[in-house]
C-alpha positions as a Markdown table, in Angstrom:
| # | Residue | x | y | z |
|---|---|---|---|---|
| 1 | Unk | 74.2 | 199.5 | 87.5 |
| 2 | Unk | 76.1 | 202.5 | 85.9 |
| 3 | Unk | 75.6 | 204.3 | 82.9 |
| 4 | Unk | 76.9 | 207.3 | 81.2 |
| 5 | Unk | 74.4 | 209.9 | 80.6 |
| 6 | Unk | 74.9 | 212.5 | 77.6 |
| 7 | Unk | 73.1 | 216.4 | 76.9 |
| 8 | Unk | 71.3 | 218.2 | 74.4 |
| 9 | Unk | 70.0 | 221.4 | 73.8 |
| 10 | Unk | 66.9 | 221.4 | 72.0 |
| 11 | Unk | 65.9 | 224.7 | 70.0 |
| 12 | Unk | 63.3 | 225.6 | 67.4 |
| 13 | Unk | 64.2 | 227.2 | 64.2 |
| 14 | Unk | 61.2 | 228.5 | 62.6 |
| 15 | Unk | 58.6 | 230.5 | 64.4 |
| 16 | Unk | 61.4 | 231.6 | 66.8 |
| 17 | Unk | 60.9 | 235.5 | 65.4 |
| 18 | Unk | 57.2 | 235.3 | 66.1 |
| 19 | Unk | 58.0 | 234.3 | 69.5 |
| 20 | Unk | 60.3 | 237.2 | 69.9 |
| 21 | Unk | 57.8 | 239.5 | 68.8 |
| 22 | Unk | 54.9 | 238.0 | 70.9 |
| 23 | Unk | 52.9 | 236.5 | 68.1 |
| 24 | Unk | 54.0 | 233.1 | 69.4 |
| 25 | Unk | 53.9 | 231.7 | 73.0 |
| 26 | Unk | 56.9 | 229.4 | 73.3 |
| 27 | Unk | 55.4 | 227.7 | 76.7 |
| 28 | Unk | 52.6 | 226.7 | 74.6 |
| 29 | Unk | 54.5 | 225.3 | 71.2 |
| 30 | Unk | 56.4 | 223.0 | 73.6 |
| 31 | Unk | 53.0 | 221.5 | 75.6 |
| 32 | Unk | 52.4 | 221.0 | 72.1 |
| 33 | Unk | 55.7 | 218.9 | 71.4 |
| 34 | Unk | 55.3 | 217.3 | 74.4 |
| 35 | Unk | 51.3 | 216.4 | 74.1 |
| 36 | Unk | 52.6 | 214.9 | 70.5 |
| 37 | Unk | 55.5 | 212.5 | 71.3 |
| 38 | Unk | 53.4 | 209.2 | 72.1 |
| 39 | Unk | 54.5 | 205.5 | 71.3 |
| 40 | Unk | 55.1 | 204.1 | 68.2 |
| 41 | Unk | 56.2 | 207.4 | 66.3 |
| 42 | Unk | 58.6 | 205.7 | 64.1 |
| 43 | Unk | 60.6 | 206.3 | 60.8 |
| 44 | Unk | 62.7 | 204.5 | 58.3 |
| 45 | Unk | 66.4 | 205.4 | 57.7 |
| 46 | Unk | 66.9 | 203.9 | 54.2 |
| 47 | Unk | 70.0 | 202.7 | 52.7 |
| 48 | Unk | 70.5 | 205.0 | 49.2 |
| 49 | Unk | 73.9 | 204.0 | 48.8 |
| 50 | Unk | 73.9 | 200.4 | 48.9 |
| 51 | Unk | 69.8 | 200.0 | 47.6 |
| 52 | Unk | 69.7 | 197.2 | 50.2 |
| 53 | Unk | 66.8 | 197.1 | 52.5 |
| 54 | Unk | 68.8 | 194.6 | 54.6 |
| 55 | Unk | 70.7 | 198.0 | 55.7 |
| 56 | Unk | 67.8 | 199.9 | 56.5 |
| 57 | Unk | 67.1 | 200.9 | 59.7 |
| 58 | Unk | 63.7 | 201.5 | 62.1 |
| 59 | Unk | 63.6 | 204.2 | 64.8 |
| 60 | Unk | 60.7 | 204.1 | 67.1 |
| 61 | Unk | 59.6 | 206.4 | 70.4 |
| 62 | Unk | 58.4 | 203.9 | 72.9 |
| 63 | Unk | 57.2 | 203.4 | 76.5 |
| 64 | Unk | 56.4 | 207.4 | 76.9 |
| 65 | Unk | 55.7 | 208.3 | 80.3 |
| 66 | Unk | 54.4 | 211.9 | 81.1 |
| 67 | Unk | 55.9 | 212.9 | 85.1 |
| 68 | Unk | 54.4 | 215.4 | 87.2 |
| 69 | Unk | 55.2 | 218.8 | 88.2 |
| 70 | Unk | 57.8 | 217.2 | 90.6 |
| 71 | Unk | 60.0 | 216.7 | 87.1 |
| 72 | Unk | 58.9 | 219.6 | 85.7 |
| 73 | Unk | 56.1 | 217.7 | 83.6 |
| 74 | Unk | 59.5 | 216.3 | 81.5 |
| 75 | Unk | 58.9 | 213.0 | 79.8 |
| 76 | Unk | 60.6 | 209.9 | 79.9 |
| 77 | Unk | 60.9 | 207.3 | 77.1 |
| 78 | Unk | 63.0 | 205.4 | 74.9 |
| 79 | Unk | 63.9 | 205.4 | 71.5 |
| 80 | Unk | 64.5 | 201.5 | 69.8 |
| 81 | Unk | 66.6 | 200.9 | 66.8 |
| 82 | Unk | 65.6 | 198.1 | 64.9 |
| 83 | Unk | 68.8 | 196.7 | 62.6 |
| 84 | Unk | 70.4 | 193.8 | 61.0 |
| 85 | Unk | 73.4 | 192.9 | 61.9 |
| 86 | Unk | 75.6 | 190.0 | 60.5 |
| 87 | Unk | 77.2 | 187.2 | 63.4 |
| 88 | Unk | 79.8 | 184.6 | 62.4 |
| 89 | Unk | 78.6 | 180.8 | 63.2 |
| 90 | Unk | 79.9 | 177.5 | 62.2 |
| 91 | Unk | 77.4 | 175.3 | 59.8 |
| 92 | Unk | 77.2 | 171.6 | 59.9 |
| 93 | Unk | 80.4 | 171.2 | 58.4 |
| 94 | Unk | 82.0 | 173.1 | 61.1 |
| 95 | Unk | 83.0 | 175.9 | 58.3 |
| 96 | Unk | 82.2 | 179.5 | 59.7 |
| 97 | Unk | 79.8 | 181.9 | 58.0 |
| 98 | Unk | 77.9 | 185.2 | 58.0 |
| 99 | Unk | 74.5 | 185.0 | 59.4 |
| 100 | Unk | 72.3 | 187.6 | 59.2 |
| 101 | Unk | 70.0 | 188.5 | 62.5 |
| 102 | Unk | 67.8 | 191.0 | 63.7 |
| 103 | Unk | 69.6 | 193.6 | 66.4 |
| 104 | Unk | 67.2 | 195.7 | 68.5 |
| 105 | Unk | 69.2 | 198.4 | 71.0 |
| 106 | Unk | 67.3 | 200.7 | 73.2 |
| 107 | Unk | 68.1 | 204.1 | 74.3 |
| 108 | Unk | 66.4 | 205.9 | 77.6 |
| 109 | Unk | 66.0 | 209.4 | 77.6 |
| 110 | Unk | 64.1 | 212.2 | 80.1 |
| 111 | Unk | 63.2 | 215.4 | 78.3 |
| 112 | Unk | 63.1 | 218.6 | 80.3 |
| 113 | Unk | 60.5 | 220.1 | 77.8 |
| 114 | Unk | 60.0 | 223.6 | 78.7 |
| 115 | Unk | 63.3 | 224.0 | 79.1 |
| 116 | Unk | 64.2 | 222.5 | 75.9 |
| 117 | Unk | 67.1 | 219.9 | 77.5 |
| 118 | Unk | 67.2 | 216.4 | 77.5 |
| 119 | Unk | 69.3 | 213.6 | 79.0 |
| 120 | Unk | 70.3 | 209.9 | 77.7 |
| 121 | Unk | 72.3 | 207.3 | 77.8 |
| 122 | Unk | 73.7 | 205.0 | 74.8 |
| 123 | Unk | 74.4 | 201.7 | 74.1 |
| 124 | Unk | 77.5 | 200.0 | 72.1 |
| 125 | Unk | 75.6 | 199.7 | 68.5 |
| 126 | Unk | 73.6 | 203.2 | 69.6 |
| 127 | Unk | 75.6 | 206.2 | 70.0 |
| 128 | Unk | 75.2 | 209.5 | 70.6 |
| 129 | Unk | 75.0 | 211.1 | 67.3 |
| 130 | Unk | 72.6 | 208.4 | 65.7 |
| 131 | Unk | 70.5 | 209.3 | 68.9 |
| 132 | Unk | 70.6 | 213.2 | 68.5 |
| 133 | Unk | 69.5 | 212.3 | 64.6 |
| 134 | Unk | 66.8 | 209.9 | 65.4 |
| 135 | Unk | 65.6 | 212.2 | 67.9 |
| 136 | Unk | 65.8 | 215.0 | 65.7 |
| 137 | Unk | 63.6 | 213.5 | 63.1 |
| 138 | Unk | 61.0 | 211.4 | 65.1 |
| 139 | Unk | 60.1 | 215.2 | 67.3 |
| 140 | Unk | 59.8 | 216.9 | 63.6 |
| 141 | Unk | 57.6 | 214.0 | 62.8 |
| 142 | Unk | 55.8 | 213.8 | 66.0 |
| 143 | Unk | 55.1 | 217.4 | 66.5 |
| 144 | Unk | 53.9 | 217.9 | 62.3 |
| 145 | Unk | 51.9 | 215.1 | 62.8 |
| 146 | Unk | 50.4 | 216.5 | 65.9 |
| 147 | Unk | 49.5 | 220.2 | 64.2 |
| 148 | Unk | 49.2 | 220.0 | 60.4 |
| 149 | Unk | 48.1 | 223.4 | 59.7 |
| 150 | Unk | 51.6 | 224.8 | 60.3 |
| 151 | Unk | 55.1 | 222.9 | 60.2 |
| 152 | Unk | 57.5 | 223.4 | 62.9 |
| 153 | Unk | 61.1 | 222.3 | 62.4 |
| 154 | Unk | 63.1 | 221.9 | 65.7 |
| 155 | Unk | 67.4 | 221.2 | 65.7 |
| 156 | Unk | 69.3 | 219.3 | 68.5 |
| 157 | Unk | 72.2 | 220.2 | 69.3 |
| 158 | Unk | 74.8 | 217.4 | 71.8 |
| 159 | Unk | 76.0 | 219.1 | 74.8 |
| 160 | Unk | 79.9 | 219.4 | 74.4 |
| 161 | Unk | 82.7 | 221.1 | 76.5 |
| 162 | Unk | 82.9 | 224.4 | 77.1 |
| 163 | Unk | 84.8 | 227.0 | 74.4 |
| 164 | Unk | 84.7 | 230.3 | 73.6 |
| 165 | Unk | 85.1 | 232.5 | 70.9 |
| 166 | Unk | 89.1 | 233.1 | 71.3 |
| 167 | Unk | 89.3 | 229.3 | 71.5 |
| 168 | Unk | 87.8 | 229.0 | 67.9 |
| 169 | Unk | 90.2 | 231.2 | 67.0 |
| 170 | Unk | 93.0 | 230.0 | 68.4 |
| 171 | Unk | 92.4 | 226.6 | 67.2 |
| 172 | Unk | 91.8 | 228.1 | 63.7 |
| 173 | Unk | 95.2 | 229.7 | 63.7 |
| 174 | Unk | 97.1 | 226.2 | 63.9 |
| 175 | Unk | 96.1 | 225.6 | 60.4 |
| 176 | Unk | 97.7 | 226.6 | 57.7 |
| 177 | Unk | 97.0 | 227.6 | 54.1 |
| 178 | Unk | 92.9 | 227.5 | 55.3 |
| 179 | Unk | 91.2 | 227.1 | 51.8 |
| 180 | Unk | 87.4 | 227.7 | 53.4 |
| 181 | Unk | 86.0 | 228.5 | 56.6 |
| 182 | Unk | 81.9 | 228.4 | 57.2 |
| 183 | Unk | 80.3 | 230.6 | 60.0 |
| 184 | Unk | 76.6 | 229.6 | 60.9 |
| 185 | Unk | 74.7 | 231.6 | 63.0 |
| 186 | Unk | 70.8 | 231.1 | 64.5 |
| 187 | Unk | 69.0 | 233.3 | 66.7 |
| 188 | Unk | 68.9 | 231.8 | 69.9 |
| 189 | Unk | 66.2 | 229.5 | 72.1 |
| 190 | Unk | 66.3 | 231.8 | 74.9 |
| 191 | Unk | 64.9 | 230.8 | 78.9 |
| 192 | Unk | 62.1 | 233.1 | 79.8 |
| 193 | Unk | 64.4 | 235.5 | 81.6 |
| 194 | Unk | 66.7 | 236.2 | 78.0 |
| 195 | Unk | 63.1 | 236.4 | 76.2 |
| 196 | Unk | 62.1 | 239.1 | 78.4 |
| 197 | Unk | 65.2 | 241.1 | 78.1 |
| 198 | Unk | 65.0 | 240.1 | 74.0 |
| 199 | Unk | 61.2 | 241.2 | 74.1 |
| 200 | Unk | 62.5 | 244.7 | 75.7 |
| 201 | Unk | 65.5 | 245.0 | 73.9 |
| 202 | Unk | 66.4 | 243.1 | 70.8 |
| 203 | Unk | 69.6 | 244.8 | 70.1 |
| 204 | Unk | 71.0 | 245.5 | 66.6 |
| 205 | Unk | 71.8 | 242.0 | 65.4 |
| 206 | Unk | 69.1 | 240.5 | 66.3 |
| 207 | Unk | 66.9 | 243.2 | 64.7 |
| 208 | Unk | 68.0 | 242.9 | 61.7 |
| 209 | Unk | 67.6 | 239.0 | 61.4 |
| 210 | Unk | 63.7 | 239.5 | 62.7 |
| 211 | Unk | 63.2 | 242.5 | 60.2 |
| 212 | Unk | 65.1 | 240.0 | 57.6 |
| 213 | Unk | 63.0 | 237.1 | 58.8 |
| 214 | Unk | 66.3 | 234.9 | 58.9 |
| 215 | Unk | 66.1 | 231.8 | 60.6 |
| 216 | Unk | 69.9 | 231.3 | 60.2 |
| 217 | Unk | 73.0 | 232.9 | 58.6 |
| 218 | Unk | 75.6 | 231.6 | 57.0 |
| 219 | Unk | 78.9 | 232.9 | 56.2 |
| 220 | Unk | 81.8 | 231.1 | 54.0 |
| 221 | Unk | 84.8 | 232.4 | 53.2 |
| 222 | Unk | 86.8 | 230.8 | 50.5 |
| 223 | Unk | 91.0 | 231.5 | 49.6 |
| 224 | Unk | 93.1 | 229.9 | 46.7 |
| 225 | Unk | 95.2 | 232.1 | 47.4 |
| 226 | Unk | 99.3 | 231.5 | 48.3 |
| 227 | Unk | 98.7 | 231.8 | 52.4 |
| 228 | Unk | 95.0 | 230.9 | 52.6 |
| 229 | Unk | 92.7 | 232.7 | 54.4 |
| 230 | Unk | 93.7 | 235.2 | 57.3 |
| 231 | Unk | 92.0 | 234.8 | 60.5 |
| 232 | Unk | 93.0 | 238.1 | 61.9 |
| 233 | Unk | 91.6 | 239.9 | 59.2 |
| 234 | Unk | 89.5 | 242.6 | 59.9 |
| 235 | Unk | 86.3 | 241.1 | 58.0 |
| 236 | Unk | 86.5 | 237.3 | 59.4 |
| 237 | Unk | 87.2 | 238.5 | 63.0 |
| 238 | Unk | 84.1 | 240.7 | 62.5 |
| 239 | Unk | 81.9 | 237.9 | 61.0 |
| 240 | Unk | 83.4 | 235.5 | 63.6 |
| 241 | Unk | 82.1 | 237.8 | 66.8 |
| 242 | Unk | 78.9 | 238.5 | 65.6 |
| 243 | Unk | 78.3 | 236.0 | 67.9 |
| 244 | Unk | 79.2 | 237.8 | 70.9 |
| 245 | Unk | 76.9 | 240.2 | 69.8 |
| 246 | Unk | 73.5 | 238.3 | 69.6 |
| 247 | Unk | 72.7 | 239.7 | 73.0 |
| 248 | Unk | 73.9 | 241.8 | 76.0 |
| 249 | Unk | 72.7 | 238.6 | 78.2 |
| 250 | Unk | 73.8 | 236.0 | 76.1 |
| 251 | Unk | 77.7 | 235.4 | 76.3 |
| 252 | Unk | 79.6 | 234.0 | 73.6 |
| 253 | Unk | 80.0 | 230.6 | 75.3 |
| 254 | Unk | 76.4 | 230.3 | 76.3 |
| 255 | Unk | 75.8 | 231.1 | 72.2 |
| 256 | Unk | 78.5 | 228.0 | 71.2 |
| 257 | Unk | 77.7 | 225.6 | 73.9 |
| 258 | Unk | 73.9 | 226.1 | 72.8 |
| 259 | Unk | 74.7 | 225.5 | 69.1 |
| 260 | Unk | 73.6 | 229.1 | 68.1 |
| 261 | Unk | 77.3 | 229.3 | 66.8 |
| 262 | Unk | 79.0 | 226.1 | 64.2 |
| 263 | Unk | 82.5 | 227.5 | 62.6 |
| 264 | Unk | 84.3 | 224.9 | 60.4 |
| 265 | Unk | 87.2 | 225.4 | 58.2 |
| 266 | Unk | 89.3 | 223.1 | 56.1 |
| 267 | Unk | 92.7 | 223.7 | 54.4 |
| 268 | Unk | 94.7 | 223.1 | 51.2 |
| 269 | Unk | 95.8 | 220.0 | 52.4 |
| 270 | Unk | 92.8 | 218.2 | 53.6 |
| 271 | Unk | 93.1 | 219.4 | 57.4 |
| 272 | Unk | 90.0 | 220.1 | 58.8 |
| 273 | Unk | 88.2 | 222.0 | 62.2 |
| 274 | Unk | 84.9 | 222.1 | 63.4 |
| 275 | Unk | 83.5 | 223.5 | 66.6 |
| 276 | Unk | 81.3 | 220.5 | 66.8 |
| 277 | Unk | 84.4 | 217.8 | 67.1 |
| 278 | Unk | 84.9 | 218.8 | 71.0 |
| 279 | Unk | 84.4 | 215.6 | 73.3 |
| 280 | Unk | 80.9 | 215.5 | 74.6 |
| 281 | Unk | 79.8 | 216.4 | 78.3 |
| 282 | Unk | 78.9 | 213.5 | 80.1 |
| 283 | Unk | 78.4 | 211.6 | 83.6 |
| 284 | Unk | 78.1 | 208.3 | 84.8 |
| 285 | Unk | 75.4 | 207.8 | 87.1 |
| 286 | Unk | 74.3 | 204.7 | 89.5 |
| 287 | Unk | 71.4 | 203.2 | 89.1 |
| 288 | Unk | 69.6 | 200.3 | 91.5 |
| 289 | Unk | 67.9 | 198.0 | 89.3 |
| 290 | Unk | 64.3 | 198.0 | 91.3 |
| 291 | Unk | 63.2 | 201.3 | 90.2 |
| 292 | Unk | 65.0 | 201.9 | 87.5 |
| 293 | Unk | 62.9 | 204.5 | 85.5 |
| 294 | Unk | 61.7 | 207.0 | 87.8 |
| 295 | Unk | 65.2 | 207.0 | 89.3 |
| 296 | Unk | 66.7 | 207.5 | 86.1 |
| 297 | Unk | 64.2 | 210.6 | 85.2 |
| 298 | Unk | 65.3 | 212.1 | 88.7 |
| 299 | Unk | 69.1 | 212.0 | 88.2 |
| 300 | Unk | 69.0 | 213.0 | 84.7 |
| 301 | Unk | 66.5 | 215.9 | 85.9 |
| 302 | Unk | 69.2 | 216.7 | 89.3 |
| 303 | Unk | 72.4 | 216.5 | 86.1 |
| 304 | Unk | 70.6 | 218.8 | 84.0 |
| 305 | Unk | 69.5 | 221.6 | 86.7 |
| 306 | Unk | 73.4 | 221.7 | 87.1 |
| 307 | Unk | 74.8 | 221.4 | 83.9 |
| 308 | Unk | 72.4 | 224.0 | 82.0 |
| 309 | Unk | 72.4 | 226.4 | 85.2 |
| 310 | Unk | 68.3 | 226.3 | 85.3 |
């Protein structure tokens, strides 16, 4: 059987300062993600716009499975969505009509906790982004469930293909008259070695979002202007590379690919850019059908070693 397998980059947005201060022990916030993801987390996407619960939707975490050291104590689950959806079927007059049934679709996933990466696959009525959102919420929920006395909000970012900084800008130059452009910035997830190095030297940006206590920065510039904006200015190239300037260790691409760096932009005439449109890295991977979990948890654990460089 073949499947193709997506990434993510997992990263925590608040209590990230405290970590980088030593008031917080990273290792020890994701045992506690990890000892909280169990089965039958679930939550309700509602329909607001159409007020019709027929729309509504049911994500649930299910058949969790905690592996040994030999998969660096990752876990391996899935995630059902529970839908309706609407089939076409003659009635006894032979006429054809909408019936409504239930839909269930289930995505597989192994989650490299303490290195804060996780692999999946999809399905044709489950794709990657309403994975990365269902995900998203059901670790909030399972984690605030878990430890009440503080909340913890985490941020997933899909694994896409490489670009750096002169790409952005590059692409950003093609458009003209840009009316708006957004910059956001978050201090990033780093691996142990990067924390170390952050720990002994911060570096000026990142000093002044710990002294500020900013969890993220944002940044729009806006032009009615004849022209639009100018992305060679002085003051938008500055803004736009503060990026490369997070860390000595941490290079601009690292920073994008990791989602501590999302530029958008639109123009006068409805055109529109956003770092986050690049096609997503994947791989298809075989499978045999006997053991199908474990060897799924080992070649997403074997793709991710490679892909994230750990």
């Amino acid at each position: 059987m073949e499947v193709t397998i997506y990434y993510a980059k997992i990263n925590l947005r608040t209590h990230i300062l405290e970590v980088y201060k030593g008031e917080k022990d990273l290792d020890r916030i994701l045992e506690q993600v990890a000892n909280s993801i169990r089965d039958g987390i679930s939550y309700k996407q509602v329909d607001n716009y159409q007020n019709n619960d027929s729309n509504d939707i049911i994500y649930t975490f299910n058949n969790i499975i905690r592996l040994d050291e030999s998969l660096n104590k990752g876990i391996l689950g899935n995630i059902t969505k529970e839908s309706y959806i609407f089939a076409k079927q003659r009635d006894e007059f032979g006429k054809r009509k909408k019936i409504r049934m239930k839909n269930e679709e289930e995505i597989n996933f192994y989650f490299d906790i303490m290195n804060e990466v996780l692999a999946f696959h999809t399905t044709k009525r489950f794709g990657h982004r309403q994975f990365i959102n269902a995900m998203k919420v059901l670790i909030n929920k399972s984690i605030n469930t878990y430890i009440e006395e503080e909340k913890y909000i985490f941020d997933i970012e899909l694994l896409r293909k490489a670009i750096d900084l002169l790409d952005i800008k590059q692409e950003l130059l093609k458009i003209d008259d840009l009316s708006q452009l957004k910059i956001n910035i978050i201090p990033p997830n780093p691996n142990k070695e990067l924390l170390s190095k952050i720990r002994s030297s911060a570096e000026t940006q990142l000093e002044e979002m710990t002294e500020a206590n900013l969890t993220g920065e944002s940044i729009i510039f806006e032009s009615d202007a004849p022209g639009g904006l100018k992305i060679g200015s002085k003051i938008i190239d500055e803004k736009l590379s503060r990026v490369e300037s997070l860390h000595t260790h941490l290079t601009g691409q690292d920073a994008i690919r990791n989602g501590y760096l999302k530029v958008s932009a639109k123009s006068k005439s409805g055109r529109s850019y956003s770092s986050n449109d690049r096609e997503p890295v994947k791989d298809k991977i075989q499978l045999d059908e006997g053991d199908y979990k474990i060897e799924f948890a080992n070649r997403c654990f074997n793709k991710l070693k490679s892909v994230f460089k750990l």
